[in-house]
N, C-alpha and C positions, 0 to 999 in steps of 0.2 A: 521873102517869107522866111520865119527863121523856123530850122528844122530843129526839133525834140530828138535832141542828143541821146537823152535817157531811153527813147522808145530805139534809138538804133543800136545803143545795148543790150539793151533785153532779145532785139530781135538776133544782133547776132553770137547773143548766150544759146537763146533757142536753135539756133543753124549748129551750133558747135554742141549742144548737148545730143541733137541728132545725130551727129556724127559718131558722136563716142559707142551712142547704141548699136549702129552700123558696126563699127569697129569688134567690139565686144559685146555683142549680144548675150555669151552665157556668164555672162554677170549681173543683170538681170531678169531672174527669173519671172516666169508666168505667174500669178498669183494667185490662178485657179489650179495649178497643179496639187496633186494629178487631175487632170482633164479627161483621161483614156486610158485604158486597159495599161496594165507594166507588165512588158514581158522579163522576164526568169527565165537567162539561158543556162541551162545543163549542157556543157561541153563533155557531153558521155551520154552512151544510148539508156534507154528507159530499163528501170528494175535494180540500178547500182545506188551505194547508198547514197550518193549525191542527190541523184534524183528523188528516192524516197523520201530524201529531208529535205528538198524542194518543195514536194508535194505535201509535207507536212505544213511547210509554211503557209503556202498558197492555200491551204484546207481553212485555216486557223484567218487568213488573213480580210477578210470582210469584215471580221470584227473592228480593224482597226485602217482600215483603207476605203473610201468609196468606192473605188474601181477591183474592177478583179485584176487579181494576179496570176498572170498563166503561165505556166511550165513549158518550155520549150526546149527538145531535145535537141542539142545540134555536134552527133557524134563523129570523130574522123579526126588524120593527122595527129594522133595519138595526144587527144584535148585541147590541139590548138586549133582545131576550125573552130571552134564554138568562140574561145576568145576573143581568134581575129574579127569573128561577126560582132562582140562586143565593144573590141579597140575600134573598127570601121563605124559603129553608129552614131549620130547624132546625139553628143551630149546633154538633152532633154529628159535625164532619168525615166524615159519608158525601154531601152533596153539595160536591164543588169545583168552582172555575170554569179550564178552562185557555184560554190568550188573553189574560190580565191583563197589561196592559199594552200591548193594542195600540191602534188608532187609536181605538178608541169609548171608552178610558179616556183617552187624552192629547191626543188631536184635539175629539171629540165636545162635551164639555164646554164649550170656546170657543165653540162656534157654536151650540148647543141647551143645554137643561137636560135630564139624564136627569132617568129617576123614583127617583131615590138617588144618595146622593152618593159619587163615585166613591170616596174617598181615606177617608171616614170606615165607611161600609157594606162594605166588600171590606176585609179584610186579605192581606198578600201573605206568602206560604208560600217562595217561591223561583222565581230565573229558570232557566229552561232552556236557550233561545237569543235570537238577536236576527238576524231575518231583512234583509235587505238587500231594496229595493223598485227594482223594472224596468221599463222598456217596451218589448215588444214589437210585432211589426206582423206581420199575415201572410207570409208566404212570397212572394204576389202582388204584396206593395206593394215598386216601385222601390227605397225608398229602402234602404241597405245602413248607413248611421250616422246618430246623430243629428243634425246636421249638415243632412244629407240630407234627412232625413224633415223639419224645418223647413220647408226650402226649398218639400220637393214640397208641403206641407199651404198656404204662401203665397200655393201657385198655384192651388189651390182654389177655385170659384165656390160655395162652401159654407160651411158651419161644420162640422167635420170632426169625429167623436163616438169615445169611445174607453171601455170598460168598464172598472168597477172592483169591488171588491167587494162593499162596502156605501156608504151615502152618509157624507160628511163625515170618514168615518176618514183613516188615514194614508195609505196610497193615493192615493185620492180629492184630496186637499189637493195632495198632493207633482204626483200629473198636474196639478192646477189651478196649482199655482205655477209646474211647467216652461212649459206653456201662455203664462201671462202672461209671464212673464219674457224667452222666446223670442219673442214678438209674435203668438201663434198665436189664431186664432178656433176654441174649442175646446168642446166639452160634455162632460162627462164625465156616464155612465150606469151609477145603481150597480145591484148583485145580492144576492142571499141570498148569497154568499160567492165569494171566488177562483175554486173550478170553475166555478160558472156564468159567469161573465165570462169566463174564459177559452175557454169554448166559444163564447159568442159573436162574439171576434173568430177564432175559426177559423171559424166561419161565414159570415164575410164580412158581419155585420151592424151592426160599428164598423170606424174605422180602425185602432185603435190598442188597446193595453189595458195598466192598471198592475197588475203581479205582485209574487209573488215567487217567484225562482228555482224552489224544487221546483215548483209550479205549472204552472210551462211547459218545464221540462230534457224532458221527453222526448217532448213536440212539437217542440221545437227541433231535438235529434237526429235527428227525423222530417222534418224539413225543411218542416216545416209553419209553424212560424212563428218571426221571427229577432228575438233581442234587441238594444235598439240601444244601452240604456246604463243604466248601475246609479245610484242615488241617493246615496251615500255619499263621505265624504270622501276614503274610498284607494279601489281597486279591491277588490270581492267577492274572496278568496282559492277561494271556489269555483268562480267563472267571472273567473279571471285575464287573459282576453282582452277583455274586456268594459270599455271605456272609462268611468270615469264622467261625470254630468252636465257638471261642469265642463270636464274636459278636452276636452270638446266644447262648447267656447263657452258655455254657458247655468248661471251663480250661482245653481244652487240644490245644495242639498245637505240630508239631516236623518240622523237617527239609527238608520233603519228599522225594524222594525216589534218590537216586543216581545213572546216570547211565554212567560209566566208562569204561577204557580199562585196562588189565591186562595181564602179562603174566605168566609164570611159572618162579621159581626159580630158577637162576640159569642162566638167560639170559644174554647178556651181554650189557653193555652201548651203545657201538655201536648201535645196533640192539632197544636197547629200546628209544635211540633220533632218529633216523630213524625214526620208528612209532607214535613219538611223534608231530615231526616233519610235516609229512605226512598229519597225521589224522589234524593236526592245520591246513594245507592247505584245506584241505578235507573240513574243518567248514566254511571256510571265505569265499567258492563261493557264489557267488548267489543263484545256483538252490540249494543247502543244505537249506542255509535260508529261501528260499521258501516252501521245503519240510517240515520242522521244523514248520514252521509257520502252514501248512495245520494240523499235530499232536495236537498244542497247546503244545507246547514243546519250551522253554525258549531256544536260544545260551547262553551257561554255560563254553564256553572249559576253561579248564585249565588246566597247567603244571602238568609238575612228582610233582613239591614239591609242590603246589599250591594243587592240587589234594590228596598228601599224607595225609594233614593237616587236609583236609576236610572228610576224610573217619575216622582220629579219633576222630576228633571231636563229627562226626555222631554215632560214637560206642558209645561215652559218652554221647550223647543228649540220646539215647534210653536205654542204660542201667541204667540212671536216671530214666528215665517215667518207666520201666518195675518193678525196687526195689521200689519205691514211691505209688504205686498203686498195688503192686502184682501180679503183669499179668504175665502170662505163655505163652509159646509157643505150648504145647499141651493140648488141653482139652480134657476130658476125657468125 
């Protein structure tokens, strides 16, 4: 009997194309995705601005997603629990990481080694904003600029301690640089995120504390606690009265804080223009911009590669200031 050659090709096209799927499965994606809920993890407890422009997002986002997008807190290890649950998931874009790109990706690194490698483990899906970094002081403390608050901290029979919100990220560093660079005897003390630090120094338990804007706008308001100057190279267009570093005497300045989407390694294109895609709708409505606006939170979106650029650039702006000044990420 003669055997059909051609059907023993096809058949063993079909065995070998099975295999490939095996092999590589997130190379082809689902076609129904998303299929289920996407979790939004916040590597920082609830009420910091990460999480607030999470929740912006996720507010805004059934416009433009069939599934809900839910916010998930997951604070600790000074931002890298929440990642490692990130870099650990199943490449299925239901778990993302937002906060890509901030101090524990561009700062961290210099001074520690995480447990993954920022730039190769995490792929970046698109930027959202770029927050601007602050200090404030309570309401109680003299000084009214920074300038001022110098002077009064010189006069100090202490070492004068100021919260931040996790250790060694950008924050943390930027208070450490203004510190030295200004001649100040300083400690900075970090937190599971922005909110708690900032509660702190309304507490009266530091002198000082590093933010960003949303964080403290409506303690400020409150008269609870006054900002004395923004980190950047022009003025914050959010708080246009707000002098920066320099123009108060003290050379420092960085890029402020980056706050991005990311997913795990290993995702596939599909799945990462989809999201990219999405979230860009997500930015362009009205009520997003409204919400952004109530933060003091800049619209910043930007592309995969737009974005890619800007997270290395940010590793290079702060590992410059971190080698040039000698700052650490842990103090002892």
């Amino acid at each position: 009997m003669k055997r059909d050659g051609s059907r023993g090709i096809k058949v063993s096209a079909l065995f070998l194309l099975a295999g490939l799927v095996l092999l590589f499965p997130v190379l082809l994606p689902a076609a129904d995705y998303p299929a289920k809920p996407i979790n939004l993890i916040v590597p920082y407890a609830a009420g910091g601005s990460s999480d607030m422009v999470a929740r912006a997002l996720a507010k805004v986002a059934p416009k433009h997603f069939p599934v809900p997008v839910v916010v998930i807190n997951a604070p600790g290890g000074a931002g890298i629990t929440g990642r490692v649950q990130v870099v650990s998931a199943k490449p299925d874009g239901y778990t993302i990481l937002f906060g890509y790109g901030s101090g524990e990706d561009l700062v961290t690194p210099h001074t520690m080694k995480p447990p993954y490698d920022v730039f190769k483990d995490i792929q970046p899906v698109c930027q959202i904003t770029i927050a601007s970094l602050v200090i404030v002081v309570p309401a109680a403390n003299p000084a009214k600029t920074l300038r001022e608050f110098v002077a009064w901290a010189k006069n100090q029979k202490r070492e004068i301690t100021g919260a931040v919100s996790t250790k060694g990220a950008s924050v943390d560093i930027t208070m450490q640089a203004l510190m030295k660079v200004a001649g100040v005897k300083a400690k900075t003390i970090p937190f599971r995120g922005g909110a708690e630090a900032v509660t702190t120094v309304l507490g009266g338990h530091t002198d000082f504390a590093g933010a960003v804007p949303a964080e403290v706008l409506s303690h400020v308001k409150a008269g609870r606690l006054r900002i004395l100057a923004v980190c950047l190279p022009e003025r914050d267009p959010s708080i246009p009265d707000v002098p920066t570093f320099i123009e108060q005497g003290v050379n420092v300045t960085t890029m402020g804080a980056i706050r991005g989407i990311g997913v795990p390694k290993g995702t596939s294109d599909a799945v990462i223009d989809y999201l990219e895609s999405s979230f860009k709708k997500v930015t362009q409505e009205p009520e997003f911009a409204a919400l952004m606006k109530d933060l003091a939170h800049p619209l910043l979106f930007r592309d995969r590669k737009t974005f890619s650029k800007n997270l290395r650039d940010g590793f290079d702006v702060y590992g410059k200031l971190i080698d040039e000044l000698g700052l650490k990420g842990d103090q002892k």
